[in-house]
C-alpha positions in Angstrom: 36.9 -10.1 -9.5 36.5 -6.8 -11.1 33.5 -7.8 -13.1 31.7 -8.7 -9.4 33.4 -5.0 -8.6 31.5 -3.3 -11.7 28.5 -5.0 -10.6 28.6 -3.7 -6.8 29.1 -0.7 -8.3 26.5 -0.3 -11.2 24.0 -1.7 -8.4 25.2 1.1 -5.2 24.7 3.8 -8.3 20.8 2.3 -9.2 19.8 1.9 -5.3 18.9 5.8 -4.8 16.7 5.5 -8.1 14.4 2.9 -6.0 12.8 5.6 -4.4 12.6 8.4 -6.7 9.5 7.3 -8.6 7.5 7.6 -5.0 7.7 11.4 -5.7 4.4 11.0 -7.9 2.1 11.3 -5.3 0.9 15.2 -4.9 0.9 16.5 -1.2 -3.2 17.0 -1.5 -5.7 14.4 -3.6 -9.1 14.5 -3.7 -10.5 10.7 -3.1 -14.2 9.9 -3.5 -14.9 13.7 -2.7 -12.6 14.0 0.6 -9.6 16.0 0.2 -7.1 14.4 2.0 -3.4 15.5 2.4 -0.2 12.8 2.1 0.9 11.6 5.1 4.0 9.7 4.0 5.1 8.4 1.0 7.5 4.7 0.6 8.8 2.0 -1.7 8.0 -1.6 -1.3 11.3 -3.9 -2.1 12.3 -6.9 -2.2 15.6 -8.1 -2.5 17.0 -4.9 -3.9 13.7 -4.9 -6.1 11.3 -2.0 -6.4 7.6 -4.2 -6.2 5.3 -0.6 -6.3 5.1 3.2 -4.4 2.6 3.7 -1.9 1.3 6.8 -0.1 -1.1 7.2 2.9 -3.3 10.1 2.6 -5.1 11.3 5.9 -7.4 14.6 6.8 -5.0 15.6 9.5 -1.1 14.2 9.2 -0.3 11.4 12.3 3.2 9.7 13.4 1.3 7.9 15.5 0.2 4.1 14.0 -2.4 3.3 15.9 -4.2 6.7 15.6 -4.8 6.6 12.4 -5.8 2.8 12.0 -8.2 3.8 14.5 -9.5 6.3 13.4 -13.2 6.4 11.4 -12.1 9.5 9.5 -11.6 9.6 5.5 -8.4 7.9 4.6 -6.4 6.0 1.9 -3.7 4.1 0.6 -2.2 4.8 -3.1 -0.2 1.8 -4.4 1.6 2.4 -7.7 2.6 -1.0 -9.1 6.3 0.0 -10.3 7.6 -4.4 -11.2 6.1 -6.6 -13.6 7.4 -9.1 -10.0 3.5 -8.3 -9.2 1.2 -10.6 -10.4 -2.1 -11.7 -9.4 -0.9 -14.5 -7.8 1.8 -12.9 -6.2 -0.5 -10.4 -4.9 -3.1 -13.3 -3.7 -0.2 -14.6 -1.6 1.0 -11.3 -0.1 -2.2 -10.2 1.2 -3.0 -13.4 2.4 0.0 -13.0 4.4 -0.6 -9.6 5.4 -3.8 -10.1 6.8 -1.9 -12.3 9.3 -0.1 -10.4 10.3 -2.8 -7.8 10.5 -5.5 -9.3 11.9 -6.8 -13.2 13.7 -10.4 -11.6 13.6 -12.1 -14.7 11.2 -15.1 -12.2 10.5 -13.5 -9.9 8.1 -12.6 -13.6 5.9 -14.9 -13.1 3.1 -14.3 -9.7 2.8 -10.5 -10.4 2.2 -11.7 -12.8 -0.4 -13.5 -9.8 -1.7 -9.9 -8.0 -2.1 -8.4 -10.6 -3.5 -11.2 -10.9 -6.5 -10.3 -7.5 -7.3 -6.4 -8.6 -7.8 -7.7 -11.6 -9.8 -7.8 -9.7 -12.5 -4.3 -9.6 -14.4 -2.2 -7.1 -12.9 0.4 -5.2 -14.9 3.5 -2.5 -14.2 1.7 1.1 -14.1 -1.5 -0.2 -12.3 -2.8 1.9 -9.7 -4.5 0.9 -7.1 -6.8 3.3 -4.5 -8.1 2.2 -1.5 -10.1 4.8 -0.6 -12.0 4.9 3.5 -15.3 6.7 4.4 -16.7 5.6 7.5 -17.7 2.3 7.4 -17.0 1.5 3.5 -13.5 0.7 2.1 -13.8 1.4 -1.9 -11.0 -0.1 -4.3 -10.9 1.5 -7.2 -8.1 -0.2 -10.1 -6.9 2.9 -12.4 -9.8 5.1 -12.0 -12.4 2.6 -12.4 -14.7 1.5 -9.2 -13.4 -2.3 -8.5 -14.9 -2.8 -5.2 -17.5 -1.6 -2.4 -15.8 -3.6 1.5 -17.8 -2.5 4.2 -17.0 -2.4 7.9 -14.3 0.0 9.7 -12.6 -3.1 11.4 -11.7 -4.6 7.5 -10.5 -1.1 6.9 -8.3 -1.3 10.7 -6.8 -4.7 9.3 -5.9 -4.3 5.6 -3.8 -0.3 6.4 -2.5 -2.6 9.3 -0.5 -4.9 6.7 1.2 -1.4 6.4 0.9 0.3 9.6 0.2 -2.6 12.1 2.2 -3.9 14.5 4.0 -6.4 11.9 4.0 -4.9 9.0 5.1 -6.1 5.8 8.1 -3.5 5.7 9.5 -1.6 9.0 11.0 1.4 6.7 7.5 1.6 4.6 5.4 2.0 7.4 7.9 4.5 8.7 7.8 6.2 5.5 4.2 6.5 5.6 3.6 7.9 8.8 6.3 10.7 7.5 9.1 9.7 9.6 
């Protein structure tokens, strides 16, 4: 009994570290020449598990959802991959997921299967992934280097809709990303 005890208590101590490595993400970034400002910052977990940080960066800070997955303006989405949990295949399986959740429009198929090439390659702890918006052109870029060139505003409106839709793939992330 007071081994489980030391365990409850060594994991209530860790729990506010799951967060603290989402302070990484500076208030202003300049992505593929648009300066845009954070919007909200969150952790993605999973059974007590830290999976990676993510930010939203925006020209003009929202609380509202559906503005800003509407909107044609500059955007992005920072994910910092903070568990060696993430693999490709784990990856392949969550965004096929989250892009039913997202989205039942079968025209933006192939371009998911564009996304998911990029996560073919072997994903590691530390990996940073930008998914960077100008009007009608998503760009993924893997650690500074250019990964991949989506077009279309309505693949952009579906994939920050695994974060920010209507079903999301965490309730407190997308809260945490539209700063609330």
């Amino acid at each position: 009994m007071q081994t489980l005890l030391k365990f409850w208590l060594a994991l209530v101590c860790l729990l506010p570290l799951v967060g603290h490595s989402a302070d990484q993400f500076p208030a202003q970034q300049t992505f593929a020449g648009q300066n845009l400002t954070l919007n909200g910052k969150g952790v993605r977990t999973k059974a007590f598990f830290t999976l990676y940080n993510a930010g939203l960066y925006v020209q003009e800070k929202s609380t509202d959802a559906n503005a800003i997955l509407n909107s044609n303006l500059p955007s992005a989405m920072r994910l910092e991959i903070t568990s060696a949990m993430i693999t490709s295949e784990n990856m392949e399986s969550a965004v096929r997921e989250g892009f039913k959740h997202s989205s039942n429009d079968p025209a933006i198929e192939p371009r998911i299967e564009q996304l998911i090439a990029v996560f073919k390659e072997a994903i590691k702890e530390g990996d940073v992934y930008d998914l960077i918006y100008t009007p009608s052109t998503l760009a993924i870029i893997k650690n500074g280097q250019p990964a991949a060139t989506i077009a279309g505003h309505d693949f952009k409106r579906a994939l920050f809709g695994i974060w920010l839709g209507e079903r999301p793939v965490q309730a407190g992330l997308k809260k945490a990303l539209l700063g609330k």
